[in-house]
MARTOR-718774 format. One line per 4 residues: number of its first residue (from 1); for each residue z, x, y of N, C-alpha, C, O, CB. Coordinates in nm, 2 decimals. Glycine has a CB too. Layout:
! residues N
NUM = Z X Y Z X Y Z X Y Z X Y Z X Y ~ ...
//
This chain:
! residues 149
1 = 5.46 -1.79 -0.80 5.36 -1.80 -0.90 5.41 -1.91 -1.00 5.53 -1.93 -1.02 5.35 -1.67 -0.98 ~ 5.32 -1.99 -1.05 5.38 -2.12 -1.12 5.33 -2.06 -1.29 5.23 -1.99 -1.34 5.28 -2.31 -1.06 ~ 5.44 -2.11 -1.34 5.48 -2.13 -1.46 5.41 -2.22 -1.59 5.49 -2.29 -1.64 5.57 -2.17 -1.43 ~ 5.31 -2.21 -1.65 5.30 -2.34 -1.72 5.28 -2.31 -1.85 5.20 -2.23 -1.88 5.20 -2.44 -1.68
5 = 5.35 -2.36 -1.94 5.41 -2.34 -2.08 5.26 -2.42 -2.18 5.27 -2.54 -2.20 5.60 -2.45 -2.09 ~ 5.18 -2.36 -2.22 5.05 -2.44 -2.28 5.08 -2.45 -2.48 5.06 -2.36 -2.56 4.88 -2.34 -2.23 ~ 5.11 -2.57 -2.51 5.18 -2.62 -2.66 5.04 -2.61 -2.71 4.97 -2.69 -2.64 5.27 -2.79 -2.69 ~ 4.95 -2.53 -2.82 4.86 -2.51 -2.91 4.86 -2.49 -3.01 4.94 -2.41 -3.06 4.81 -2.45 -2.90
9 = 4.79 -2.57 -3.08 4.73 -2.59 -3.26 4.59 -2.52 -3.28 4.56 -2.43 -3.36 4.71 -2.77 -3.31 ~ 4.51 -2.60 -3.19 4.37 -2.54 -3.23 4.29 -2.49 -3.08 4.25 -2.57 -2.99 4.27 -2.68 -3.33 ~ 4.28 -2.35 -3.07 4.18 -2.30 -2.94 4.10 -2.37 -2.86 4.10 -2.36 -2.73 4.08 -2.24 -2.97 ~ 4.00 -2.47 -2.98 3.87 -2.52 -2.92 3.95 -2.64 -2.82 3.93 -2.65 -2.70 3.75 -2.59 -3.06
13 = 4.01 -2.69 -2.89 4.09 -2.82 -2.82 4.13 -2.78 -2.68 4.07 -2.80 -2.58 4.24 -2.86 -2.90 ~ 4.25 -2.71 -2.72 4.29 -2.67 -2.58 4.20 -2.57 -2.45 4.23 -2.55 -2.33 4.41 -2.58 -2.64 ~ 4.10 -2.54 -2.50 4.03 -2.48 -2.43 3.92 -2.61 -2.32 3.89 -2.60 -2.20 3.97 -2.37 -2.52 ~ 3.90 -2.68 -2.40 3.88 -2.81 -2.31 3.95 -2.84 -2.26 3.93 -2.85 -2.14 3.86 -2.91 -2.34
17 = 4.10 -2.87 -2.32 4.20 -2.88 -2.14 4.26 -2.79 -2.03 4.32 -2.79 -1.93 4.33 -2.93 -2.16 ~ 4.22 -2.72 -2.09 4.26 -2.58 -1.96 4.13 -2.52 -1.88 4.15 -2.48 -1.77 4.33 -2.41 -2.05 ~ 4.00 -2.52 -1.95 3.92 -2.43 -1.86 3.86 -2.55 -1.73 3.76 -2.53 -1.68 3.78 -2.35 -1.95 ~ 3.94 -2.69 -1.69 3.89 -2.76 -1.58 4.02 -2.68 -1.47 4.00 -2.63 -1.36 3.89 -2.97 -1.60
21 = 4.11 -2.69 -1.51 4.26 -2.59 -1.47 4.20 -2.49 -1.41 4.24 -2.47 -1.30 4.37 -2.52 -1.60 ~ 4.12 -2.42 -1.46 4.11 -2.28 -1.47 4.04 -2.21 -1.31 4.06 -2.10 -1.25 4.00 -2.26 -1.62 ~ 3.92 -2.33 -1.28 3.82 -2.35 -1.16 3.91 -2.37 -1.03 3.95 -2.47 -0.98 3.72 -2.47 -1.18 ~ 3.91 -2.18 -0.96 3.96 -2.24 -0.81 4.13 -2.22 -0.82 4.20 -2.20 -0.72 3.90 -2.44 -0.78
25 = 4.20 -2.23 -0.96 4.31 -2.18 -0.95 4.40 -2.07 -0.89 4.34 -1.96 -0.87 4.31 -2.18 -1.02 ~ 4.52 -2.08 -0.85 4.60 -1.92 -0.80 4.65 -1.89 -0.90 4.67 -1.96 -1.00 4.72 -1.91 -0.68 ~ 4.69 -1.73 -0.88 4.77 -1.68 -1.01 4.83 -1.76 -1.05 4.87 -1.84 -0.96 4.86 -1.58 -1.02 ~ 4.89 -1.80 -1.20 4.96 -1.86 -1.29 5.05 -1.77 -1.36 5.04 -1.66 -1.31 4.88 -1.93 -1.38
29 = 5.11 -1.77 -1.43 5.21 -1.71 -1.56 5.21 -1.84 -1.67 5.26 -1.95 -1.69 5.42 -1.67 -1.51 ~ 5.10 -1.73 -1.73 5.05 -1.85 -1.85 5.14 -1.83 -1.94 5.18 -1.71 -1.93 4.89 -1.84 -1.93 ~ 5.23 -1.90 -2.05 5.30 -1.92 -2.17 5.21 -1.98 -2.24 5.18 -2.09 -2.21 5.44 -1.99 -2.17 ~ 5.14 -1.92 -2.34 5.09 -1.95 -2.48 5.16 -1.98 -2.58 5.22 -1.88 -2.63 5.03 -1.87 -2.53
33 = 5.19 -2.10 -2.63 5.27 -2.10 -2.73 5.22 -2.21 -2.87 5.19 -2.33 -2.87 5.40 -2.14 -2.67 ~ 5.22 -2.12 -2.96 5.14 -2.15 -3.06 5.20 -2.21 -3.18 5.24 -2.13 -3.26 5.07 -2.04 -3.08 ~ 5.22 -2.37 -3.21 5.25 -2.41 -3.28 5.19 -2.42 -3.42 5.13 -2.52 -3.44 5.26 -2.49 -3.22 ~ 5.19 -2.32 -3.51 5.08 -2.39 -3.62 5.09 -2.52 -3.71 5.19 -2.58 -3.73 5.07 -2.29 -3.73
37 = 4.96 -2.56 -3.76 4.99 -2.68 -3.83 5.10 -2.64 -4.01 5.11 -2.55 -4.09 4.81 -2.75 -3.86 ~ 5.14 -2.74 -3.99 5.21 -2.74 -4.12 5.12 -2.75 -4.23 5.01 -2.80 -4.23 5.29 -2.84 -4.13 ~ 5.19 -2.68 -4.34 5.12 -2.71 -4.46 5.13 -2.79 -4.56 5.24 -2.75 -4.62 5.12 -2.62 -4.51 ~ 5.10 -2.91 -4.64 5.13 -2.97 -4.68 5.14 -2.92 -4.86 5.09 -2.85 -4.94 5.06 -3.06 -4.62
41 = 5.26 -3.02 -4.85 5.35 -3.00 -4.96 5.27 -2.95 -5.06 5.32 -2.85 -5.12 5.42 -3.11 -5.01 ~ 5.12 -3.02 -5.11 5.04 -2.99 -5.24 5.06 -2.86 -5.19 5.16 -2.80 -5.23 4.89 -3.05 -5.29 ~ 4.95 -2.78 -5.08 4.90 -2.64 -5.07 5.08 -2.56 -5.05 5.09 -2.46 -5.12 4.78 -2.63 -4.91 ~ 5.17 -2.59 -5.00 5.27 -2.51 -5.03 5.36 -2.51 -5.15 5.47 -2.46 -5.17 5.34 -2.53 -4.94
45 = 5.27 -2.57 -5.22 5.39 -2.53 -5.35 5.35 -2.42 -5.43 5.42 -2.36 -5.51 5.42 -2.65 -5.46 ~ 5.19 -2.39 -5.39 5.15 -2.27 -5.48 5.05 -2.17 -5.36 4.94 -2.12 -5.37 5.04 -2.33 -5.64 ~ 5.11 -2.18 -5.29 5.10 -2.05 -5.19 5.22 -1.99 -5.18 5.32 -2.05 -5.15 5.08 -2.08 -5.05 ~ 5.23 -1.85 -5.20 5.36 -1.77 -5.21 5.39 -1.74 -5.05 5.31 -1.77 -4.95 5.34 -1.63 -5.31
49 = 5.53 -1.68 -5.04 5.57 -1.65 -4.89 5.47 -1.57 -4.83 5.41 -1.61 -4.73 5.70 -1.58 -4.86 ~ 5.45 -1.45 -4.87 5.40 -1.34 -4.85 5.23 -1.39 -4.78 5.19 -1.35 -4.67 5.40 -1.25 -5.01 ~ 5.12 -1.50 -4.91 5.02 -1.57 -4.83 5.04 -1.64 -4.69 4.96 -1.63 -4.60 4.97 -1.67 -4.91 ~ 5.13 -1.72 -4.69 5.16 -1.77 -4.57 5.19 -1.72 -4.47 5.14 -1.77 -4.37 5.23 -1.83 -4.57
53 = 5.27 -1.63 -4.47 5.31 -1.51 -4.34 5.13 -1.44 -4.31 5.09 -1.44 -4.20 5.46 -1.33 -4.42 ~ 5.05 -1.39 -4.42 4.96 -1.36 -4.42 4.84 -1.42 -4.31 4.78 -1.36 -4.22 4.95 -1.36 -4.52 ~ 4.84 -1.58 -4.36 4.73 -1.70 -4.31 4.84 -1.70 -4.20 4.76 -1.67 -4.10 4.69 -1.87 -4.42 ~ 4.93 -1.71 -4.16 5.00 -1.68 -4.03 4.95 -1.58 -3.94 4.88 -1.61 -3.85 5.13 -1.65 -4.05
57 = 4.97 -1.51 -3.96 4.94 -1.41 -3.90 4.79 -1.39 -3.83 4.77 -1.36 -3.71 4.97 -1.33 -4.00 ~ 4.68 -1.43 -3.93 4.53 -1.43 -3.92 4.59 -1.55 -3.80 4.61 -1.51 -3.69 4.40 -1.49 -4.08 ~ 4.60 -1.67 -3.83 4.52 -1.77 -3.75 4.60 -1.71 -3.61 4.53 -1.65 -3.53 4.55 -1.97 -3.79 ~ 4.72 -1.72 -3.57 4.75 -1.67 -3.45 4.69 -1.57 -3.36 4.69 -1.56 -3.24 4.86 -1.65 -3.45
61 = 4.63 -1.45 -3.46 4.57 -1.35 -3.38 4.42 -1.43 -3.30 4.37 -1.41 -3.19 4.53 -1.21 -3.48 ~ 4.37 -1.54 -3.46 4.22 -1.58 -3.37 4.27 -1.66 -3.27 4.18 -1.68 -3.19 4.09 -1.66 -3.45 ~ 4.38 -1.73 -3.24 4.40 -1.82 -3.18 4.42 -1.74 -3.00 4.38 -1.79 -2.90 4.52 -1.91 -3.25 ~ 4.49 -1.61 -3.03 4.52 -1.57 -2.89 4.40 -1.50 -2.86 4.38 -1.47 -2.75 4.66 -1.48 -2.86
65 = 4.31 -1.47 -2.95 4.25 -1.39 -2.88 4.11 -1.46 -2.84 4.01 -1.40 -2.80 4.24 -1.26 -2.96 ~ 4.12 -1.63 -2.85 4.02 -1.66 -2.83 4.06 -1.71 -2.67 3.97 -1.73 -2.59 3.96 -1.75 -2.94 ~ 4.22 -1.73 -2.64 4.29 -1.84 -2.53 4.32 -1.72 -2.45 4.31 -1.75 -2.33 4.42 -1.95 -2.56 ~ 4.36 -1.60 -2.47 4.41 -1.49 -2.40 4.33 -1.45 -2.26 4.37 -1.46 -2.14 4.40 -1.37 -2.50
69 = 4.16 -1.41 -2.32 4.05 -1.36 -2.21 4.06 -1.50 -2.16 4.05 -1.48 -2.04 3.87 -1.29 -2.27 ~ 4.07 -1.59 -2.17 3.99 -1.69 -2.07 4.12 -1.74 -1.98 4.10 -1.84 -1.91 3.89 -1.83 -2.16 ~ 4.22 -1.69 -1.99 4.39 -1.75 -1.91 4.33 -1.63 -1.82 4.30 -1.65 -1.71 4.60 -1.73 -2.00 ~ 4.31 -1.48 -1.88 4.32 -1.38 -1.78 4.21 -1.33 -1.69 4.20 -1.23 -1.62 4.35 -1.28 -1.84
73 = 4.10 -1.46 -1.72 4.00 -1.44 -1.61 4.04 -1.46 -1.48 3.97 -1.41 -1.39 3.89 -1.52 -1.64 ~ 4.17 -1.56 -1.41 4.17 -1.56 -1.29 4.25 -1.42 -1.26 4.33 -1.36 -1.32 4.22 -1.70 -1.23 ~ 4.20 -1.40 -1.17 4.30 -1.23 -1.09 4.37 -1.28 -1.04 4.38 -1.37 -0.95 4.24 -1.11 -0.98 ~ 4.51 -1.14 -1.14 4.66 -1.19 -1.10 4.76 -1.28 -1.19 4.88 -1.27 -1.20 4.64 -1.27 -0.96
77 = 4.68 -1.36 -1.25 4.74 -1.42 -1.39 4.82 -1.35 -1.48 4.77 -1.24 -1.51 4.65 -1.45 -1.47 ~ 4.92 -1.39 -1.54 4.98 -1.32 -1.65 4.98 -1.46 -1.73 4.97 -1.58 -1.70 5.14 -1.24 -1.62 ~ 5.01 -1.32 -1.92 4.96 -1.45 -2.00 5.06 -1.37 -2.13 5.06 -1.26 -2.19 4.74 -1.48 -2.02 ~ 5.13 -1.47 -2.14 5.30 -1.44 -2.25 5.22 -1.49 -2.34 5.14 -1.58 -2.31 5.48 -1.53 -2.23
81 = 5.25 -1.43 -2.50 5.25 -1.52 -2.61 5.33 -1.54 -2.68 5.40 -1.44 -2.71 5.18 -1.50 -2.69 ~ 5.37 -1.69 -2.73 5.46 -1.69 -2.84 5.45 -1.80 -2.98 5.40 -1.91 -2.98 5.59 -1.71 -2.76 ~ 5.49 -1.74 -3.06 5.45 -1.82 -3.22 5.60 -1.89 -3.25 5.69 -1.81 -3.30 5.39 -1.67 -3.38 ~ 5.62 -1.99 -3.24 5.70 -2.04 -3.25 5.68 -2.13 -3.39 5.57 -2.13 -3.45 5.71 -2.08 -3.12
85 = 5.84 -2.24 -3.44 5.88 -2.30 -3.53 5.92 -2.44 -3.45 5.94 -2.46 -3.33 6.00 -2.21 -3.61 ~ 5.91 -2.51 -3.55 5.96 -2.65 -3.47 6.12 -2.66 -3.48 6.16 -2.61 -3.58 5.88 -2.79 -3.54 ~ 6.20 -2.71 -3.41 6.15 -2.81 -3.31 6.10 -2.81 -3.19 6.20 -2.79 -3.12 6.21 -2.88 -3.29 ~ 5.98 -2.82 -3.11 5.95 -2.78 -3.02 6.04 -2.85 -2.88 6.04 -2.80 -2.78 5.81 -2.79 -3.03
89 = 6.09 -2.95 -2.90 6.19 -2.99 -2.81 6.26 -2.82 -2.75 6.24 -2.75 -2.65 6.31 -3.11 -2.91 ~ 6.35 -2.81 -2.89 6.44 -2.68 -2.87 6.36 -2.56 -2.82 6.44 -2.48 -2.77 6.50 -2.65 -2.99 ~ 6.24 -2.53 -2.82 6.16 -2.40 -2.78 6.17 -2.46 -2.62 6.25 -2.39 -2.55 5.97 -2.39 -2.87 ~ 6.10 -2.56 -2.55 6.08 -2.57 -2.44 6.21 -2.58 -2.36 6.21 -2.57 -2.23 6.00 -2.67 -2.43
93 = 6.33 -2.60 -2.43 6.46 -2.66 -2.34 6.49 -2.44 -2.30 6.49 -2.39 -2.19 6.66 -2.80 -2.48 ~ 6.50 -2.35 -2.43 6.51 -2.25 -2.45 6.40 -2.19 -2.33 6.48 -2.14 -2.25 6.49 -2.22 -2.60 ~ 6.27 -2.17 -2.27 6.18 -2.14 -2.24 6.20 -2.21 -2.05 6.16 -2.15 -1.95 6.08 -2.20 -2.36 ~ 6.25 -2.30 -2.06 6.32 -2.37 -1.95 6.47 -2.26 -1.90 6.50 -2.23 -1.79 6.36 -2.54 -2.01
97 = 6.52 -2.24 -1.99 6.69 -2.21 -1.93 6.63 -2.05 -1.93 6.71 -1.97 -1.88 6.88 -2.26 -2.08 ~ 6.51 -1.99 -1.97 6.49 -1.81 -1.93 6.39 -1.82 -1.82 6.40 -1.73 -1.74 6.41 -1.69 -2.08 ~ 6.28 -1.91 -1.80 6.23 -1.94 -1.66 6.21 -1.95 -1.57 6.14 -1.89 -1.49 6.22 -1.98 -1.62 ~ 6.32 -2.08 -1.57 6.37 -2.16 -1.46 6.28 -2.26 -1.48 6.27 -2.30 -1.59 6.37 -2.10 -1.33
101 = 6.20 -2.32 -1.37 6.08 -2.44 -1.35 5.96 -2.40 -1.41 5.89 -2.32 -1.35 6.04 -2.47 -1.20 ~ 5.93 -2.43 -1.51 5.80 -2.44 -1.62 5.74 -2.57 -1.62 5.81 -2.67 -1.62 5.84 -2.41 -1.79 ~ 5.61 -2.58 -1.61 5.54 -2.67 -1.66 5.49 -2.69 -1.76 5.43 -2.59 -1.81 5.47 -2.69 -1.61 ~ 5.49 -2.81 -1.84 5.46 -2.80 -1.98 5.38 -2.89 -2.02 5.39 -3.02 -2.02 5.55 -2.81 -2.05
105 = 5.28 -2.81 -2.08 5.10 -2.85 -2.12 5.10 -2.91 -2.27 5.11 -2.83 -2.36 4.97 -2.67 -2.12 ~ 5.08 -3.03 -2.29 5.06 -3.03 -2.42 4.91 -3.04 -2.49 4.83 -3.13 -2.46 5.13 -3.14 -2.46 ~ 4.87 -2.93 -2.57 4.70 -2.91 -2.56 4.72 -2.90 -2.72 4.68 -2.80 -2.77 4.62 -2.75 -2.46 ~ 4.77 -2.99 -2.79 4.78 -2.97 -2.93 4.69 -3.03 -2.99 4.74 -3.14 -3.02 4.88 -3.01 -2.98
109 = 4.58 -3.02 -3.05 4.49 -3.15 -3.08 4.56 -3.24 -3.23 4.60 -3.22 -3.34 4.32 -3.08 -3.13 ~ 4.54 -3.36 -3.12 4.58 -3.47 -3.26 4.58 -3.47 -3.38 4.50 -3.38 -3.41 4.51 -3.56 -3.28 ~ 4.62 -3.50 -3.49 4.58 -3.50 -3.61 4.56 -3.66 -3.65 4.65 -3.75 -3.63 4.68 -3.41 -3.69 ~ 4.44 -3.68 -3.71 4.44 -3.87 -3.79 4.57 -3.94 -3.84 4.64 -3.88 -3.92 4.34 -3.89 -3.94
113 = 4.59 -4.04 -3.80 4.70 -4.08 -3.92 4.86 -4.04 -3.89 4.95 -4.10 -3.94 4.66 -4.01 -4.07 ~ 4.88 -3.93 -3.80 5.01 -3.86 -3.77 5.02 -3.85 -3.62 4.93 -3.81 -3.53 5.03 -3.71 -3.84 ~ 5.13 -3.88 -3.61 5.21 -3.87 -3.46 5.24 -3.71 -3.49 5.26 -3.65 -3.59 5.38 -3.99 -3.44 ~ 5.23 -3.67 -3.38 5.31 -3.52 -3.29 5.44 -3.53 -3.29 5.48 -3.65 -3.30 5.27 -3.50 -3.12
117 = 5.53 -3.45 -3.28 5.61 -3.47 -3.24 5.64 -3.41 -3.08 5.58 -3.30 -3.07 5.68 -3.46 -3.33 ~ 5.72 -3.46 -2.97 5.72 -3.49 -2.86 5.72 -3.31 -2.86 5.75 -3.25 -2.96 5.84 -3.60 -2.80 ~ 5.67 -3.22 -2.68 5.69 -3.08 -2.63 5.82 -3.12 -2.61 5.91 -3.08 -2.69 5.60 -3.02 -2.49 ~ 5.87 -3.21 -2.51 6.00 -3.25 -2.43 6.08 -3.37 -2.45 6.03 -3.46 -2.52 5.98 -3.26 -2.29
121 = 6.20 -3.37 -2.41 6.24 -3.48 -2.44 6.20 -3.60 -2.32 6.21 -3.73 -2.33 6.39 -3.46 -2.45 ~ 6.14 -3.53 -2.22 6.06 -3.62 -2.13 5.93 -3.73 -2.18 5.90 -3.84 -2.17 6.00 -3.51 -2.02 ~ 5.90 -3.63 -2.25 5.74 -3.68 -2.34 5.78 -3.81 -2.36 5.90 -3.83 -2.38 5.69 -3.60 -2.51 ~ 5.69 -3.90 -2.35 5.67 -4.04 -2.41 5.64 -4.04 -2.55 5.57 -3.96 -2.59 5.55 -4.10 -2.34
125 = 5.70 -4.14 -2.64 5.61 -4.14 -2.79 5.47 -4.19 -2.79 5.42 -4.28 -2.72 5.68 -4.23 -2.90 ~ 5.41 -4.13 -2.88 5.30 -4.20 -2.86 5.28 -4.29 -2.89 5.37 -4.33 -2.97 5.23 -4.16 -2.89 ~ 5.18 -4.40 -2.87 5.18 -4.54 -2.90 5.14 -4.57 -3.05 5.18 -4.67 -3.12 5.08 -4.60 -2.81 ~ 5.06 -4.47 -3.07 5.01 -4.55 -3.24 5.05 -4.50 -3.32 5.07 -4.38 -3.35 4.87 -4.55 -3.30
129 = 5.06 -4.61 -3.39 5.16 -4.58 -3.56 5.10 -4.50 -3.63 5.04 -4.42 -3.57 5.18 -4.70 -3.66 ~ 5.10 -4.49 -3.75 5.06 -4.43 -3.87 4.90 -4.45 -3.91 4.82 -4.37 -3.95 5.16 -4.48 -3.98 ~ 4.91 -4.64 -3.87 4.83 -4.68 -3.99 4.75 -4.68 -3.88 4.72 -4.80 -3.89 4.85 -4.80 -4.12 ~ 4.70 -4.65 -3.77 4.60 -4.72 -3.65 4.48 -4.63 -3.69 4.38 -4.70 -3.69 4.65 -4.72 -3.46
133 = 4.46 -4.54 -3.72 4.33 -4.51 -3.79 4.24 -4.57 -3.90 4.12 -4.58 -3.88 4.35 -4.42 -3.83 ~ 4.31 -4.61 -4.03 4.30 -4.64 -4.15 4.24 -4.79 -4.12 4.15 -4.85 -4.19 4.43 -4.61 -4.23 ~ 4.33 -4.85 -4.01 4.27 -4.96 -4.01 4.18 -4.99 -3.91 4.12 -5.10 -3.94 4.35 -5.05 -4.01 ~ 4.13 -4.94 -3.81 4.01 -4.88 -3.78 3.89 -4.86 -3.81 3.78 -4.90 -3.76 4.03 -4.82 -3.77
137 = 3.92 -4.80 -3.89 3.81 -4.66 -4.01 3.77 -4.84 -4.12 3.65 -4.88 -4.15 3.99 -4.43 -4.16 ~ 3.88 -4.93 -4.16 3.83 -5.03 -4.28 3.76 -5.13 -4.17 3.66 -5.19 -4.21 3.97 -5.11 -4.39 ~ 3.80 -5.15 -4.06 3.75 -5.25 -3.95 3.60 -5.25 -3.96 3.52 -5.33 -4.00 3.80 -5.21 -3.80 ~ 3.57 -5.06 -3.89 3.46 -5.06 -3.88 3.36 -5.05 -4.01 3.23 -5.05 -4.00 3.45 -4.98 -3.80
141 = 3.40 -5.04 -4.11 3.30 -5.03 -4.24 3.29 -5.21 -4.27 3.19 -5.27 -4.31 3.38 -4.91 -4.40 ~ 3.43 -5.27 -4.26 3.37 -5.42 -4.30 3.30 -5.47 -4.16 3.26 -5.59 -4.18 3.50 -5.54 -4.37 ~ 3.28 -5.45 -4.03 3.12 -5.50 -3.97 3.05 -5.37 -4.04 2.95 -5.43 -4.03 3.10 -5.50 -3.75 ~ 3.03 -5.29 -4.07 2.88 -5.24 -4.10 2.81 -5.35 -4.21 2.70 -5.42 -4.22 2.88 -5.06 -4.18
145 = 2.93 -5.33 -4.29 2.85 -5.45 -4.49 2.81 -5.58 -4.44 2.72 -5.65 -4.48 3.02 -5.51 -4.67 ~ 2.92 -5.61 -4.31 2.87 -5.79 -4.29 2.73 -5.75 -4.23 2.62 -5.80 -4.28 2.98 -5.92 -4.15 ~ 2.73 -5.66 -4.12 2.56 -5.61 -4.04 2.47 -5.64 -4.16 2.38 -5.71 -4.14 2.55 -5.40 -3.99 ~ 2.49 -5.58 -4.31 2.39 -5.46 -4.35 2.32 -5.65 -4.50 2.22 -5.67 -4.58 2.51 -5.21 -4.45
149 = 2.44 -5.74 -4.44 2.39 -5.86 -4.56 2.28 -5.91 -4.46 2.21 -6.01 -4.49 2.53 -6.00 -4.62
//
C-alpha cells in the first residue's frame, strides 16, 4: 500500500489537487497533515492562548472533516491525521524515519507576497520573491489608466 504524506492549509485548495489522484486509484495510507496558517503579529498580540488553541481547534476539525470522507471514498484506504508546528522539513524527515517510503504532497495553497517554506529538503525554492505580486498587481493597473486616457 503506498504512503503519501498530503501538506494542507486550506481544504478547498487541496481538494483540487487530490480528487484527479483520487479516480481509478488503489488503496493508499493517506497522512493528512495540517499545517495552519500563521497569525500575524497585529492579530496575535491581542488574541489570548486559550482563543488560539480555540480557532485551532475549530479550523482543523473543518479542515479534516471536509478532506477525511473524500480520502476514504476509495475502498481500503486509510486516512492518519496530524496537526502539526513548523518546521515542516523536521515533521516529514520524523514521518519518513516511522514509515519508511512516504510520498510527499504539497497541497498548501499559496499565499500573495510570501514564499512557503519548503515540505522537504528535496523541495526546490520557489522562484518568486516577495515583491513579484506587488509589482504585477502596479504593472497591471498602470496599462489599465494608460487604456482608460
Amino acid at each position: 500500500m503506498e504512503k503519501i504524506a498530503v501538506f494542507v492549509n486550506d481544504a478547498e485548495h487541496a481538494l483540487r489537487i487530490i480528487q484527479p489522484m483520487l479516480q481509478g486509484a488503489a488503496p493508499t495510507h493517506w497522512i493528512i497533515v495540517a499545517a495552519p496558517p500563521t497569525l500575524t503579529r497585529h492579530i496575535g498580540r491581542w488574541v489570548s492562548h486559550a482563543a488560539r488553541q480555540q480557532w485551532l481547534e475549530r479550523w482543523s476539525t473543518e479542515l479534516f472533516g471536509r478532506l477525511e470522507p473524500v480520502l476514504r471514498g476509495v475502498p481500503g484506504s486509510k486516512v492518519e491525521k496530524m496537526l502539526v508546528k513548523r518546521p515542516l522539513n523536521e515533521v516529514s524527515e520524523r514521518l519518513q524515519a516511522r514509515l519508511g517510503t512516504v510520498r510527499l504532497l504539497d497541497a498548501r495553497q499559496p499565499r500573495v507576497g510570501k514564499t512557503d517554506e519548503p515540505v522537504s529538503a528535496a523541495q526546490p525554492p520557489q522562484g518568486k520573491g516577495a515583491w513579484a505580486y506587488p509589482v504585477a498587481a502596479t504593472a497591471g493597473l498602470s496599462a489599465v489608466l494608460t487604456l482608460a486616457d
